[in-house]
C-alpha positions as CSV (number, residue, x, y, z in Angstrom):
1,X,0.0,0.0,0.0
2,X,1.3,3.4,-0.8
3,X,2.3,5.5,2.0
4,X,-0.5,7.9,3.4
5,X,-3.1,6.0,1.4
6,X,-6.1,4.2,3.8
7,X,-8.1,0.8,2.5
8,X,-10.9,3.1,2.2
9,X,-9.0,5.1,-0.3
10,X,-8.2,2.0,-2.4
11,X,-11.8,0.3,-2.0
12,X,-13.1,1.5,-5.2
13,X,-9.9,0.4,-7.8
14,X,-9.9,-3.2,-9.2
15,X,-7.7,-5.0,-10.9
16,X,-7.0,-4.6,-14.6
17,X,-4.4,-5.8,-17.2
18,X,-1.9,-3.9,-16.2
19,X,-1.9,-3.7,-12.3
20,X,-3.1,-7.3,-11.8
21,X,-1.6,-7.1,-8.0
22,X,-4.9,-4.8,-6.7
23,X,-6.9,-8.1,-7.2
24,X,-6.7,-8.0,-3.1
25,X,-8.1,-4.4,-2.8
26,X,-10.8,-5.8,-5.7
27,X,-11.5,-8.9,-2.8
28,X,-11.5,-6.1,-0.2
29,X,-13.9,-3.9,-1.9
30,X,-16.4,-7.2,-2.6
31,X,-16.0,-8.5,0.8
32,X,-17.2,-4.3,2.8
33,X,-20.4,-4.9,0.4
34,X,-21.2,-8.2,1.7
35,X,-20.9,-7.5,5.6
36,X,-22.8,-4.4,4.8
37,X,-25.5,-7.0,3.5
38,X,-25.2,-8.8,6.3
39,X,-24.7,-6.4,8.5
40,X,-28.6,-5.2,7.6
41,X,-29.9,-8.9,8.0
42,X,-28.7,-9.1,11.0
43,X,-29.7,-5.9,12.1
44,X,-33.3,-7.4,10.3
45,X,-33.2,-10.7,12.4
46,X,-32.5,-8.9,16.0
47,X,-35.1,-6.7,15.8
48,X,-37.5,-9.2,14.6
49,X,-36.6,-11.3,17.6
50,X,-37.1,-8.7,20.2
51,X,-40.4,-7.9,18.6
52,X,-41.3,-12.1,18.7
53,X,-40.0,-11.8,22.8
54,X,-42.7,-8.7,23.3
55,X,-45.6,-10.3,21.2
56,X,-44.8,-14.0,23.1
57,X,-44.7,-12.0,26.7
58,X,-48.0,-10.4,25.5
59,X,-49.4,-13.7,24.6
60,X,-49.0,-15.4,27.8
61,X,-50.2,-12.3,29.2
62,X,-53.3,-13.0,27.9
63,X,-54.0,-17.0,27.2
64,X,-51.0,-17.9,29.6
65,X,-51.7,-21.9,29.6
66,X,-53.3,-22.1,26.2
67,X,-49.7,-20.4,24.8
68,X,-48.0,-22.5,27.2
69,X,-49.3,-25.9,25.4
70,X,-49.1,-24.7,22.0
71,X,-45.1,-24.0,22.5
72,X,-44.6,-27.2,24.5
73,X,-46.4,-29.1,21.5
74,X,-44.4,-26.7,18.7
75,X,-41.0,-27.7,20.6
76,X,-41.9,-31.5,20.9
77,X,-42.8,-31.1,17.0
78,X,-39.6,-30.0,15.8
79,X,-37.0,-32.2,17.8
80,X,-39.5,-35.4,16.8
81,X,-39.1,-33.8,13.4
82,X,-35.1,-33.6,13.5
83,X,-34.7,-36.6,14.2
84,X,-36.8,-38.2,12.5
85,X,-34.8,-36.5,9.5
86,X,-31.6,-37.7,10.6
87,X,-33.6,-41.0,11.0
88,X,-34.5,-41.2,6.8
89,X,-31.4,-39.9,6.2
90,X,-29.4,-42.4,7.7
91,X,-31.8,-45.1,6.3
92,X,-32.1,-44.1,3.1
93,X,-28.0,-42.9,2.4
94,X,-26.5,-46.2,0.4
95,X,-23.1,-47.1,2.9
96,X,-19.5,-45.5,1.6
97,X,-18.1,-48.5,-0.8
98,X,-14.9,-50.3,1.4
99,X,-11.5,-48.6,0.4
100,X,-9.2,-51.4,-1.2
101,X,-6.4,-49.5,-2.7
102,X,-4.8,-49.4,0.8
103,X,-0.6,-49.4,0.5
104,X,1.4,-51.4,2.4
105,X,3.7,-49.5,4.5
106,X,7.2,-51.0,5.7
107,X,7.2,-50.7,9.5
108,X,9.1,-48.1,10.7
109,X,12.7,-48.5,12.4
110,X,13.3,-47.4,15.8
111,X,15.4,-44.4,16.4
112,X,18.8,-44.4,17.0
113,X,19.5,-42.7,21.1
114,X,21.4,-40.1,20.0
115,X,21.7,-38.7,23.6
116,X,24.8,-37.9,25.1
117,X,25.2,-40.7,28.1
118,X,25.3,-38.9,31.6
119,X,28.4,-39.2,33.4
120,X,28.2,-40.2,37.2
């Protein structure tokens, strides 16, 4: 990087023909747009979840036991669910075919004490 020049100075030049080294500021300049993408999806997903804590407190609130079941039968659901994918899956995958092509190896020599013997 030149001296006095910043990555945020550099973010917008990619790499052509003739200065095929700024492929990393290229990478660099890809990689900001993507965590500002995430960065609003995850921005999206916490404030979605805060809003599911208030509307769930509010539901109990109001049908406490009724909500109660329905999220003890929704939890059961999707573990029974899980497993029962990983169930099929395992069932229904064909088993990895026996490797045969397995070298012989020589066994290996001991090594040679190269330590210097103490002297008493």
């Amino acid at each position: 990087m030149p001296p006095g020049a910043s990555l945020r100075s550099l973010r917008g030049s990619c790499p052509d023909a003739a200065h095929p080294h700024n492929r990393y500021i290229c990478a660099l300049d890809r990689l900001t747009r993507f965590m500002a993408n995430d960065r609003a999806i995850g921005g999206a997903i916490f404030g979605g979840s805060i809003l599911g804590i208030i509307v769930y407190g509010v539901l109990l609130w109001f049908w406490g036991p009724l909500v109660v079941e329905i999220t003890a039968f929704v939890a059961v659901l999707v573990i029974l669910a899980i497993l029962a994918w990983i169930g099929y899956t395992m069932a229904t995958t064909p088993p990895p075919e026996p490797i045969t092509d397995i070298p012989e190896m020589a066994p290996e020599k001991p090594a040679a004490d190269t330590s210097t013997p103490k002297k008493d």
